[in-house]
Structures are given as C-alpha cells and as structure tokens.
ZADO-507034 format. One record per atom (N, C-alpha, C): residue number from 1; atom name; x negated, z, y negated. Coordinates in pm, 1 decimal, always signed. Example, Ala and Ser with C-alpha at 12.3 -4.5 7.8 and 13.67 -1.06 7.14 Angstrom:
% residues 2
rec seq->1, atom->N, u->-1319.0, w->+780.0, v->+569.0
rec seq->1, atom->CA, u->-1230.0, w->+780.0, v->+450.0
rec seq->1, atom->C, u->-1320.0, w->+780.0, v->+330.0
rec seq->2, atom->N, u->-1285.0, w->+708.0, v->+225.0
rec seq->2, atom->CA, u->-1367.0, w->+714.0, v->+106.0
rec seq->2, atom->C, u->-1290.0, w->+787.0, v->-3.0
% end
This chain:
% residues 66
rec seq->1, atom->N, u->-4192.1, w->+1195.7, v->-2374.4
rec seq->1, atom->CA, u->-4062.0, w->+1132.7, v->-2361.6
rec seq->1, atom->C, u->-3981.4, w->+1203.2, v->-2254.3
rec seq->2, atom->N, u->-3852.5, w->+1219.5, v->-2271.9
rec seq->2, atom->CA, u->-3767.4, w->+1267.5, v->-2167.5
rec seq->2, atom->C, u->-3669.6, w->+1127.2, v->-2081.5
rec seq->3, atom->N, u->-3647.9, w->+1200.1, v->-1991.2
rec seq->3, atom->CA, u->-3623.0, w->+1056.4, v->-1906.8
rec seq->3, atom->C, u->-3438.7, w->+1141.9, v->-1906.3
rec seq->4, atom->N, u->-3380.5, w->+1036.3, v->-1887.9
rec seq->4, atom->CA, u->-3243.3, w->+1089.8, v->-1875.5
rec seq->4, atom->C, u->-3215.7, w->+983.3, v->-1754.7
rec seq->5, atom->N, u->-3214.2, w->+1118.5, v->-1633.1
rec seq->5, atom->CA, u->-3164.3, w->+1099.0, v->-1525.7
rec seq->5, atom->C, u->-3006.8, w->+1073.4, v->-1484.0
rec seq->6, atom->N, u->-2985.9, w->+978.7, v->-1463.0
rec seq->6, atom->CA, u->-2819.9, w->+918.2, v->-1411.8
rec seq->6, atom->C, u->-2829.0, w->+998.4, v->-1243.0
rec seq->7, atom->N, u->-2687.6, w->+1084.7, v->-1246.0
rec seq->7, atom->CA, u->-2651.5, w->+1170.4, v->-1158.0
rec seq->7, atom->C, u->-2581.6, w->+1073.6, v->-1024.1
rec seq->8, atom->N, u->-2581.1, w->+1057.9, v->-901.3
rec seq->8, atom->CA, u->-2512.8, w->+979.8, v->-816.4
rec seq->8, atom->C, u->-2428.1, w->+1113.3, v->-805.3
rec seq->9, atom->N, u->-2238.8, w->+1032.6, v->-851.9
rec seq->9, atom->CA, u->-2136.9, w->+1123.5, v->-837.2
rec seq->9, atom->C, u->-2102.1, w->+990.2, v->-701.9
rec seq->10, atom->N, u->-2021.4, w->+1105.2, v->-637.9
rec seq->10, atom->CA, u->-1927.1, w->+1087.1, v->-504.6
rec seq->10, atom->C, u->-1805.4, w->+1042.8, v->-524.9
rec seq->11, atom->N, u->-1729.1, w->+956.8, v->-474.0
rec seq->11, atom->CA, u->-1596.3, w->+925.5, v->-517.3
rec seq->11, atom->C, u->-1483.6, w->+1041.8, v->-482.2
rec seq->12, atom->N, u->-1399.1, w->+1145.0, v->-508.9
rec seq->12, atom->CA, u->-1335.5, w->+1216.3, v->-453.5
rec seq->12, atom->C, u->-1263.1, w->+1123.9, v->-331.4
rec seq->13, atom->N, u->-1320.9, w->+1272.9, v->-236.5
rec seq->13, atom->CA, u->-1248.5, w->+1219.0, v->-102.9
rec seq->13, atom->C, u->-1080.0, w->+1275.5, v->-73.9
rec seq->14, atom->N, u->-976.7, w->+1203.7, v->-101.3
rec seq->14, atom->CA, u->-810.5, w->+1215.7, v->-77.8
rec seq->14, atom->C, u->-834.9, w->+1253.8, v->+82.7
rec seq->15, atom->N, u->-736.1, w->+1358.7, v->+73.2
rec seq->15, atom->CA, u->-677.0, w->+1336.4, v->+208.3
rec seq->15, atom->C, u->-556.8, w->+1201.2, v->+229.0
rec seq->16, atom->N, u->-468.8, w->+1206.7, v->+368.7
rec seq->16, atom->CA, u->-391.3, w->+1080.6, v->+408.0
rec seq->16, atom->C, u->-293.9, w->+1188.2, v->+327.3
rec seq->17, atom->N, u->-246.2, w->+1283.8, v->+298.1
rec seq->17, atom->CA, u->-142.4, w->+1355.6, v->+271.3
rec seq->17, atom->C, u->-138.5, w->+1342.5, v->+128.1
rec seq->18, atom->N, u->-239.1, w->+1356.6, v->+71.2
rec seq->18, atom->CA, u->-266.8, w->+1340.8, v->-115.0
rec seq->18, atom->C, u->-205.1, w->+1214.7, v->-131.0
rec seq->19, atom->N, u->-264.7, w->+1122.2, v->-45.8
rec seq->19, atom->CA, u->-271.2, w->+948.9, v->-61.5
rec seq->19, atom->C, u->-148.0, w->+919.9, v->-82.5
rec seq->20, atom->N, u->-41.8, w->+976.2, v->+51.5
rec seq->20, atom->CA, u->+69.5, w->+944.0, v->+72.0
rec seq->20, atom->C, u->+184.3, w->+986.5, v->-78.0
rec seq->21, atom->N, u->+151.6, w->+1119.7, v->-71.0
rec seq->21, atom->CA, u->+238.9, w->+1193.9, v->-198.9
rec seq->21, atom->C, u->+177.4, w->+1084.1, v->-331.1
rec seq->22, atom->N, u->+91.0, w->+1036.2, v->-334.6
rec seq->22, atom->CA, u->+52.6, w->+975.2, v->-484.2
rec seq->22, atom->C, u->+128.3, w->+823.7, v->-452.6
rec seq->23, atom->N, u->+117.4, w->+764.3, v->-376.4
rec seq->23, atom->CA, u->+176.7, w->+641.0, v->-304.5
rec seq->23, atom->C, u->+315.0, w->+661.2, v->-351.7
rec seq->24, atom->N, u->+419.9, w->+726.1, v->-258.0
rec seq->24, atom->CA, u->+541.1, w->+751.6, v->-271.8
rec seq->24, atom->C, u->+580.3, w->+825.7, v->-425.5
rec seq->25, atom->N, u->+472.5, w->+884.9, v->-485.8
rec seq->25, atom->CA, u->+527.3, w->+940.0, v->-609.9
rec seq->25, atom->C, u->+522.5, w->+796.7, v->-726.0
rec seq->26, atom->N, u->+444.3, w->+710.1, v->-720.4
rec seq->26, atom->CA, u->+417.5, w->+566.4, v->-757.0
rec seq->26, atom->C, u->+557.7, w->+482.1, v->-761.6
rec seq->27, atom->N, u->+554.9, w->+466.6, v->-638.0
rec seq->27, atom->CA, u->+712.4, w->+384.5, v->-562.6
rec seq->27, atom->C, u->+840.7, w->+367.0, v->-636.7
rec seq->28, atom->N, u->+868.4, w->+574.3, v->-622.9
rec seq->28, atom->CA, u->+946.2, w->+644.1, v->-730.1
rec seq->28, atom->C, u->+1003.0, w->+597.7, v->-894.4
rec seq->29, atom->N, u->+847.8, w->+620.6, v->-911.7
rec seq->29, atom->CA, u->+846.1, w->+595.7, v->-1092.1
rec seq->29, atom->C, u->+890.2, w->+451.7, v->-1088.1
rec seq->30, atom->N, u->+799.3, w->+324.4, v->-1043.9
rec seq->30, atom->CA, u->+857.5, w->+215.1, v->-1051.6
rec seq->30, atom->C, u->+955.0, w->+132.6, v->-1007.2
rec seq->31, atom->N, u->+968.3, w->+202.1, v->-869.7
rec seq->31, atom->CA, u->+1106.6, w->+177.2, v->-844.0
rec seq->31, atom->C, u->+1055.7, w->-8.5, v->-733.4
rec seq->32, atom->N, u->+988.0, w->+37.1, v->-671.9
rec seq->32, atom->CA, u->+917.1, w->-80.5, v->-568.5
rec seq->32, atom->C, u->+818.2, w->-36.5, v->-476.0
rec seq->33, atom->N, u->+822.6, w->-103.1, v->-360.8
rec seq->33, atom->CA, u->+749.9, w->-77.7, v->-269.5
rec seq->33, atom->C, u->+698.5, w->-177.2, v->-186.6
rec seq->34, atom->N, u->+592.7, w->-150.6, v->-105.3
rec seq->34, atom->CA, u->+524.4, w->-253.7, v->+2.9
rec seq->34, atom->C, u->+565.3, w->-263.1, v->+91.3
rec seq->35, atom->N, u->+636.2, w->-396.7, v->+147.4
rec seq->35, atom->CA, u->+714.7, w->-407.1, v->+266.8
rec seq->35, atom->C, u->+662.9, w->-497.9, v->+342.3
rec seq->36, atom->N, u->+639.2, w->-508.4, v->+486.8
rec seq->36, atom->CA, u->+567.2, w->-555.1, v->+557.7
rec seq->36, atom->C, u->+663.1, w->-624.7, v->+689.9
rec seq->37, atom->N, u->+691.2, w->-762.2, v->+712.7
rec seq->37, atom->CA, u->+782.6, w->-826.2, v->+764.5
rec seq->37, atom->C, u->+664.9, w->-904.1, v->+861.2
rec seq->38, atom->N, u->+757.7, w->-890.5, v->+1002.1
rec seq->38, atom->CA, u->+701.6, w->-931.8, v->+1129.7
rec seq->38, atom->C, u->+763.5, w->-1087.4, v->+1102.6
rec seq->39, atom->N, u->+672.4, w->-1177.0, v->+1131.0
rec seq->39, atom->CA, u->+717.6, w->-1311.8, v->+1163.1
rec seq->39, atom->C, u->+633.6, w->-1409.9, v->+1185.8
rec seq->40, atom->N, u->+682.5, w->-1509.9, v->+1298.1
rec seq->40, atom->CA, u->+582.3, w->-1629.0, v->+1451.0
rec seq->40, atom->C, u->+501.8, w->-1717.8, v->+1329.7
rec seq->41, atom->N, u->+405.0, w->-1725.0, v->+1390.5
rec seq->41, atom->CA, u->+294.4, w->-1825.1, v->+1337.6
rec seq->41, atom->C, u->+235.7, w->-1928.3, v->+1426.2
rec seq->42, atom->N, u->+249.6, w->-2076.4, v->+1392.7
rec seq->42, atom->CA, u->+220.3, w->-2153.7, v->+1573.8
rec seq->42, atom->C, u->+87.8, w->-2146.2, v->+1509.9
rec seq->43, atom->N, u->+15.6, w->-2137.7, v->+1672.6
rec seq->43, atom->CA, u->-151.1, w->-2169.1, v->+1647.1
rec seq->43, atom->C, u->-179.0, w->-2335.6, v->+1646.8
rec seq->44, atom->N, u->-295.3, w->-2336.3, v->+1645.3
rec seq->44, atom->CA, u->-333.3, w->-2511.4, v->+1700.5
rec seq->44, atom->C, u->-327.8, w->-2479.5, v->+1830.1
rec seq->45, atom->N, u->-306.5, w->-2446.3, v->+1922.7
rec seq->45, atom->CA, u->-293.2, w->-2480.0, v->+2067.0
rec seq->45, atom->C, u->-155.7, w->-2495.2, v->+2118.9
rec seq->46, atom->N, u->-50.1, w->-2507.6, v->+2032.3
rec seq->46, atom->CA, u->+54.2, w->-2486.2, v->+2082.1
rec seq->46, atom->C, u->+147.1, w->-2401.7, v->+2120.4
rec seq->47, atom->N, u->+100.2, w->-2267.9, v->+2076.9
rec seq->47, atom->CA, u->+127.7, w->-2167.5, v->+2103.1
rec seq->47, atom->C, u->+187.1, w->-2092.0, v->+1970.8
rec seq->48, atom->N, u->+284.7, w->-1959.7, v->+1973.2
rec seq->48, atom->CA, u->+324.8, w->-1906.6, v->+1822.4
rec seq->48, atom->C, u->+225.1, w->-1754.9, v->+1871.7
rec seq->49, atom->N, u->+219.2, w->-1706.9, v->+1735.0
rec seq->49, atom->CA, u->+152.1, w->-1539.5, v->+1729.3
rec seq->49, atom->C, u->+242.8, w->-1494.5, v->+1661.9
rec seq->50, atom->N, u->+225.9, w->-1349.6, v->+1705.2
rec seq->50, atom->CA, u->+310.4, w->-1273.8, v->+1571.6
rec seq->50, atom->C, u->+225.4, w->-1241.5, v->+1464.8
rec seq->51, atom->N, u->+241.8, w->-1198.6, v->+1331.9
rec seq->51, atom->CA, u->+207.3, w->-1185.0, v->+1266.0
rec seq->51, atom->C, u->+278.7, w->-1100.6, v->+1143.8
rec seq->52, atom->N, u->+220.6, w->-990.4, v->+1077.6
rec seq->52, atom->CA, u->+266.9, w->-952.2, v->+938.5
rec seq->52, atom->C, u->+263.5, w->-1002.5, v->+833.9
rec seq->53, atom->N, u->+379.0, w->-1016.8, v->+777.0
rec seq->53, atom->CA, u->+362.7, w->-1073.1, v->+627.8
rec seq->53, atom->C, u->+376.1, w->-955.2, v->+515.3
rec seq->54, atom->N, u->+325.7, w->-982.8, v->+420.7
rec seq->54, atom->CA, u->+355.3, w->-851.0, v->+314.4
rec seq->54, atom->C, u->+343.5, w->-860.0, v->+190.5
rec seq->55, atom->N, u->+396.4, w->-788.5, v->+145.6
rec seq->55, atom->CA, u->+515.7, w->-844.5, v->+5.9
rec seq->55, atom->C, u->+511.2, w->-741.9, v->-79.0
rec seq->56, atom->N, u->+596.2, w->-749.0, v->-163.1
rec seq->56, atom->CA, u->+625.4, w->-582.0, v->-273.6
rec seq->56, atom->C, u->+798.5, w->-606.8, v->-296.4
rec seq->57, atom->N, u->+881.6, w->-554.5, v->-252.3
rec seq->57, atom->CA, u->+995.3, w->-536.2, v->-292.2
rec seq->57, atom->C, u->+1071.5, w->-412.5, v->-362.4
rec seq->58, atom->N, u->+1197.5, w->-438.6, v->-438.5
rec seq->58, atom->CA, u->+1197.6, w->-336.5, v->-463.4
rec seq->58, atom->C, u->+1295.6, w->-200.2, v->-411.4
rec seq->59, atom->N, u->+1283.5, w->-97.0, v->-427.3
rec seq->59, atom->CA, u->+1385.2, w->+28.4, v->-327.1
rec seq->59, atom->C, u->+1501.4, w->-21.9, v->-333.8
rec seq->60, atom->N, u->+1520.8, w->+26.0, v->-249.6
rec seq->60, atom->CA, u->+1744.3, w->+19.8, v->-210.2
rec seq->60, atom->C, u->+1741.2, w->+124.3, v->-309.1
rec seq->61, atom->N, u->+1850.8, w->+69.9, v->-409.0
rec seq->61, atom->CA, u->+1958.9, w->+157.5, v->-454.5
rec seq->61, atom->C, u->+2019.7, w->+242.9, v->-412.1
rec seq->62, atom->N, u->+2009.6, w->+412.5, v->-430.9
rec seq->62, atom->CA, u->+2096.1, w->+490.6, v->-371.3
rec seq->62, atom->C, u->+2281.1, w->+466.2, v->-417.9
rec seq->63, atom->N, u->+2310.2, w->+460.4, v->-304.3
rec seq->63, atom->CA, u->+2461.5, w->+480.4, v->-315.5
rec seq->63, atom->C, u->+2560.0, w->+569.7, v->-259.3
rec seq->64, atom->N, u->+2629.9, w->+648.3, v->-366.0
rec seq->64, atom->CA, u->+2671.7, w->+728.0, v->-341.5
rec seq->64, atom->C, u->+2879.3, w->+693.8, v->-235.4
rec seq->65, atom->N, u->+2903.7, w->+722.1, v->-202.4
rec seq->65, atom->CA, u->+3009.8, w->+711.7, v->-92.3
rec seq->65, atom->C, u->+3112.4, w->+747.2, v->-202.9
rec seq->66, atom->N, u->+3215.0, w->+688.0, v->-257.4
rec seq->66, atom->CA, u->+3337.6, w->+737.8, v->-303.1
rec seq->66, atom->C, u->+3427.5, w->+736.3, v->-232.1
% end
C-alpha cells in the first residue's frame, strides 16, 4: 500500500507594504473603508475612558473645484 502523505504548506507571509497596497486597492474597487472614531466611555467607578469605535464607511467623493 502507498500512503499519501499530506504536505504542511505555510501560509504566505505579506509584507505591511503588500497588505497595505491590497487593503487600499480593495477600498478603491468598493468604494468603502474602515473608520475608526475616538469616543468617552463611563466606567463603573465613575469615571469616563477613551475609547475606539469602528465602523466601515464609505470614501469621500472626489470633488472637483469649478
């Protein structure tokens, strides 16, 4: 009998620069992006934190100046 060995493949490793260009080339096509808004959160002690909130909105419209 032959045994058929399953290969352990590696996930390709992206650079932050690949990531970014595939990210922003994404954005592009659909026309939306991840936007990330600072805003206070009270704790139970009485106290507020800051905190990120984050969302998906979509790009500003380019506008051209007439």
């Amino acid at each position: 009998m032959s045994e058929n060995k399953v290969q352990d493949k590696k996930p390709k490793q992206y650079t932050a620069e690949e990531f970014i260009k595939w990210y922003q080339d994404g954005c592009e096509e659909r026309q939306f992006q991840i936007v990330v808004t600072p805003a206070w959160r009270a704790t139970s002690h009485g106290s507020y934190e800051l905190v990120q909130q984050t969302g998906v909105g979509r790009l500003p419209s380019e506008r051209k100046n007439v």
